[in-house]
C-alpha positions in Angstrom: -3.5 3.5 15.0 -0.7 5.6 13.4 0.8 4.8 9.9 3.5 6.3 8.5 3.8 6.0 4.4 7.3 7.3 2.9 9.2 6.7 -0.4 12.5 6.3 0.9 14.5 6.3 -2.2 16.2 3.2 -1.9 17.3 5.2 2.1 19.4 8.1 0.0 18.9 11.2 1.6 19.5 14.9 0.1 23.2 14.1 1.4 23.7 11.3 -0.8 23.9 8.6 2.1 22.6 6.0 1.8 21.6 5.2 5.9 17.9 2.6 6.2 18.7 3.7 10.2 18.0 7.5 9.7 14.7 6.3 7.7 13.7 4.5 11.0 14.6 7.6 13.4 13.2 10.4 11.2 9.6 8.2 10.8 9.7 7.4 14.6 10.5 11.2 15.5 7.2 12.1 13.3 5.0 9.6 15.2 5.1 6.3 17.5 4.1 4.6 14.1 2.2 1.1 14.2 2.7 0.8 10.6 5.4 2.1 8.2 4.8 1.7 4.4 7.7 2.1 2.5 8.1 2.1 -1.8 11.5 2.3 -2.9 13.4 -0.5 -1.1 16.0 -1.9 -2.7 18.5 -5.2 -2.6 21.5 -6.2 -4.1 21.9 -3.1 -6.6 25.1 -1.6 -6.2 24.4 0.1 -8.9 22.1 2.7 -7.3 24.0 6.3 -6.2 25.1 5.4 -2.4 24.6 2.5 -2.5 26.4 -1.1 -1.4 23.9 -3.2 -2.4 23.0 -4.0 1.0 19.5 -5.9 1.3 17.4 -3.4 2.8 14.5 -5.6 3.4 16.3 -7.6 6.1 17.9 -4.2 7.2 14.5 -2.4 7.7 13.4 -5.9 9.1 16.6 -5.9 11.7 15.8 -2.9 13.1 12.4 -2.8 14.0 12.3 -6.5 15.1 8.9 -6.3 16.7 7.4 -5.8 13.9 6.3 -8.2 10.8 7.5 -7.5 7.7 5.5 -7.8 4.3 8.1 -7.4 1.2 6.7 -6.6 -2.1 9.0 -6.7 -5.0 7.5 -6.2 -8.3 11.5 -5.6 -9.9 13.1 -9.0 -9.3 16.5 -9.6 -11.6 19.5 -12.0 -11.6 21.9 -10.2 -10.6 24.7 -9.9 -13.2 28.0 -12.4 -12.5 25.7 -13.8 -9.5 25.9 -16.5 -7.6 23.7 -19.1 -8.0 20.3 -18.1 -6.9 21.3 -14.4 -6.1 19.2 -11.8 -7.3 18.5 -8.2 -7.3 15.0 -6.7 -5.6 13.6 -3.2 -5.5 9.7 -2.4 -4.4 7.8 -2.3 -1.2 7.8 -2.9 2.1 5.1 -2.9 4.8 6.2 -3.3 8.8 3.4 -3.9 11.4 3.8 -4.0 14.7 0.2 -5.0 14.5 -1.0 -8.6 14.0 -0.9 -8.9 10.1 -3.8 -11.4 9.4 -3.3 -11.8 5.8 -1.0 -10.1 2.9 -1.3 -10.0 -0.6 1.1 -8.5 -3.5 -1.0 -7.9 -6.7 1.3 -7.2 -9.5 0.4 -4.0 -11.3 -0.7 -3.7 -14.8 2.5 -2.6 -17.3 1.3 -2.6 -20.5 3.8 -1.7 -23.5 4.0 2.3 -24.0 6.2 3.5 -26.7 6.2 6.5 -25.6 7.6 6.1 -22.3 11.4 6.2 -22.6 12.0 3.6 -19.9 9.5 1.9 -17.1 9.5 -0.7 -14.7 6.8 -3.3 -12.8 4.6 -1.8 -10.2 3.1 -3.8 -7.3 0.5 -2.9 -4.8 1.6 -4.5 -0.9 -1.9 -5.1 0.9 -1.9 -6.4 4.7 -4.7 -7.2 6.6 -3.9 -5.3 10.4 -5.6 -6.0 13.3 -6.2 -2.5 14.7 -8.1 -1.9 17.8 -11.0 -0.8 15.9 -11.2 -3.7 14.3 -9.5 -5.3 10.9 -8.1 -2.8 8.7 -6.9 -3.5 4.6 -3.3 -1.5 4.7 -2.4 -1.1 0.9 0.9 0.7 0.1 2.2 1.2 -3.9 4.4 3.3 -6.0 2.8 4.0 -9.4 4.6 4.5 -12.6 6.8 7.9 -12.9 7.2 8.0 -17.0 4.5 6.4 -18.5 0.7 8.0 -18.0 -0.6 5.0 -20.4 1.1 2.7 -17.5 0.2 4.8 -14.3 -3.8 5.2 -15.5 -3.4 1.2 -16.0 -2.6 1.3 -12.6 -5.3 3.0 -11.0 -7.9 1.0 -12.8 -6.1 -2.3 -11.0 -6.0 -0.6 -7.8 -9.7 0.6 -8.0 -10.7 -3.1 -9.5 -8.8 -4.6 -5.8 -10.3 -2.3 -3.7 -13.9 -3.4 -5.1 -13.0 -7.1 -4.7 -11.8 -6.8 -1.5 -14.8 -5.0 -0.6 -17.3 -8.1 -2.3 -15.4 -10.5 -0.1 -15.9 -9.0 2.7 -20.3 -8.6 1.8 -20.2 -11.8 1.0 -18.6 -13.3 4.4 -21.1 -10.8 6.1 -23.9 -12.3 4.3 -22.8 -15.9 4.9 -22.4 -15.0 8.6 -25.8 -14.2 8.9 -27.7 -16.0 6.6 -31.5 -15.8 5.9 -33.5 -18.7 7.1 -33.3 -21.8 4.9 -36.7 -22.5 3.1 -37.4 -26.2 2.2 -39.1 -26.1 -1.6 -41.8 -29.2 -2.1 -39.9 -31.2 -4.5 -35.9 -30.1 -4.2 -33.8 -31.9 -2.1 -32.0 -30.1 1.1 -28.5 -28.3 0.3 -25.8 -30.3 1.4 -22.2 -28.6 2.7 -21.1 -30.2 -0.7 -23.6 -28.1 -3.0 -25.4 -24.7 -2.8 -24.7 -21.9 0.3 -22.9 -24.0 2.8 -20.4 -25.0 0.4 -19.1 -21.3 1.3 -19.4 -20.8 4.7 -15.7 -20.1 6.6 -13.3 -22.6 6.2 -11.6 -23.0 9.8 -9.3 -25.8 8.6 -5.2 -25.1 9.1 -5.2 -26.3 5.4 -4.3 -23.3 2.5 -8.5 -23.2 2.0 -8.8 -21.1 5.9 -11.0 -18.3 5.6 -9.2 -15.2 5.7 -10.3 -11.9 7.0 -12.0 -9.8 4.5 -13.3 -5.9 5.4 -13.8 -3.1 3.6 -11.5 -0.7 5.9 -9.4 0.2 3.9 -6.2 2.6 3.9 -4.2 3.2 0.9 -0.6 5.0 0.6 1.8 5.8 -1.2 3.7 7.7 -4.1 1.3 7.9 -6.8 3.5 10.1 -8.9 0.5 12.8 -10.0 -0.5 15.7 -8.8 -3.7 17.1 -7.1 -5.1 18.2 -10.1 -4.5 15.5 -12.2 -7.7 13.5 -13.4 -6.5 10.6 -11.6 -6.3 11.5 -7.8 -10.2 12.5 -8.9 -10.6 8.6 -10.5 -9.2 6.9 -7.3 -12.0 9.0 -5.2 -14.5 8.3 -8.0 -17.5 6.7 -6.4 -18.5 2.9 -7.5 -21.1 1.5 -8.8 -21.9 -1.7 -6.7 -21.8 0.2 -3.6 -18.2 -0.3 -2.1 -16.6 2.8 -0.2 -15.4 5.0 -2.1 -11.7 5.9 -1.8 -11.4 9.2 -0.2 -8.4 11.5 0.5 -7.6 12.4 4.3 -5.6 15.9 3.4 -9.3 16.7 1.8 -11.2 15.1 4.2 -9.4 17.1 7.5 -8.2 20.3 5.7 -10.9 20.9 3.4 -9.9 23.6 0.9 -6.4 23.5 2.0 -3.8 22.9 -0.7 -1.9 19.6 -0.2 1.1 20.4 1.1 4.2 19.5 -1.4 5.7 15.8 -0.5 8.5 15.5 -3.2 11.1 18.1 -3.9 10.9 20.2 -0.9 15.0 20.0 -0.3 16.5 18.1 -3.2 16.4 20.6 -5.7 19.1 18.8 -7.8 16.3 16.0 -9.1 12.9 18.5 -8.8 13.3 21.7 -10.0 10.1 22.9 -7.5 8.2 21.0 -4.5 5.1 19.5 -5.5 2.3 16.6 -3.6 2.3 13.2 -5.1 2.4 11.1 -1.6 -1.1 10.6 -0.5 -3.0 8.7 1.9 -6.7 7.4 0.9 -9.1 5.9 3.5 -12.7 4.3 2.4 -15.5 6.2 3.2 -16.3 4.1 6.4 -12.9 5.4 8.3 -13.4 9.0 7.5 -15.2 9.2 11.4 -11.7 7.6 12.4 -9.2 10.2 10.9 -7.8 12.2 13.6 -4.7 13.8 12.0 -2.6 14.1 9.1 1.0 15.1 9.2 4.0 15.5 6.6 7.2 15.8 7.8 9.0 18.9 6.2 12.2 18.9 7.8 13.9 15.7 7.0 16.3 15.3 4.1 16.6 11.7 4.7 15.2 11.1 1.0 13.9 13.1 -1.7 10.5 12.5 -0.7 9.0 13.5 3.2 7.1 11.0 5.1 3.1 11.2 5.7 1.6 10.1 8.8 -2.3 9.0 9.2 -3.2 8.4 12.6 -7.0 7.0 13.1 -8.8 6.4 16.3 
């Protein structure tokens, strides 16, 4: 399974054209990709240097047509002078070419920080892929840039998902395989309308089917700190209740190795020096499964290069 994660800056390379096609080549030259993850995707904003205000969703969803396509945007606007129900979008996108059994967009924490000069909503995009190891939680996000209040905020909600999702998925294993019932003198026998088999899977076609829970997880994206910072050490902190821990592949294959810079590398106009802030985290459970780890350092098809995890 190979997954590519890449802010794309709404497609504007070091150039300053604006071309969703040269995203798609560039990420497909660094690996035969079965997932792409992509932050910065943006619609109807003219506005943005390069840009039309072409709706890159449906673009990105045009070109690779055998693929589904998971949108996740936590900016959505009227767009100024609009037509009736036209609006503007800017956020996430996840493409499988793998079956996507479930998705989920959980909208970020953005608390008020007056000390931030300007901010915007954050959302973390989480499909549930069918790889052929089994069923794998694919989370992609794009943290806050200017506020550090907003960004910790952030982790916490990521970190609070991740331990959920992993619950869920104990919890399904447990009702799968349930100890043998025990009749107590004196209590009447559960019934599916009261006690444990009022949970069991729901294989209905109603809203209430079961959906598939595991703690495989892989997380990307542009978490806008550093290696260093506290907080790439509080996403790998372990948990308490026993769910994986988050860890990061660059660590986990090339121990001792500093991460090699993901933002900055060509476009020296925005980032006066290269520095990481891409990442790829996989729960404990995969780290037999990671195989490789690339960034592509070549392309100046954004401001940021593209990562690619492959697992096996």
């Amino acid at each position: 399974m190979k997954i590519v994660s890449w802010n794309v800056q709404w497609c504007r390379g070091v150039d300053g054209r604006v071309d969703p096609r040269r995203i798609v080549e560039q990420a497909r030259a660094l690996g035969d990709f079965d997932v792409l993850c992509l932050q910065e995707v943006a619609a109807n904003f003219p506005g943005l240097p390069g840009s039309r205000g072409e709706n890159q969703f449906a673009i990105f969803a045009n070109l690779l047509p055998d693929f589904t396509p998971i949108p996740g945007a936590p900016v959505d606007l009227i767009a100024a002078g609009a037509r009736r129900g036209e609006r503007r979008a800017f956020g996430n996108l996840v493409l499988s070419r793998l079956p996507v059994l479930q998705a989920l967009r959980i909208q970020l924490p953005w608390p008020p920080d007056s000390q931030a000069r300007r901010s915007m909503p954050r959302m973390l995009v989480e499909a549930t892929i069918e790889a052929p190891f089994g069923a794998v939680r694919v989370m992609t996000t794009h943290l806050e840039y200017y506020s550090g209040l907003q960004r910790a905020a952030q982790v916490e909600s990521i970190r609070a998902r991740h331990a959920e999702a992993c619950a869920h998925a104990r919890a399904e294993r447990e009702r799968e395989t349930p100890e043998r019932e025990r009749e107590t003198p004196g209590r009447p026998r559960e019934t599916p309308e009261r006690g444990r088999d009022a949970t069991r899977r729901d294989d209905s076609e109603s809203p209430f089917r079961s959906a598939a829970h595991t703690v495989s997880t892989i997380l990307t994206g542009d978490f806008n700190l550093r290696p260093d910072d506290p907080l790439h050490a509080r996403i790998r902190e372990p948990f308490a209740d026993g769910t994986p821990e988050l860890i990061d592949a660059w660590q986990q294959l090339y121990p001792g190795q500093a991460h090699q810079p993901t933002n900055g590398v060509h476009d020296r106009e925005q980032w006066p020096e290269p520095y990481a802030c891409d990442y790829v985290f996989a729960s404990a459970d995969l780290a037999p499964r990671l195989q490789a780890l690339r960034i592509d350092a070549e392309t100046q098809a954004s401001d940021h290069q593209p990562v690619l995890v492959e697992l096996e």
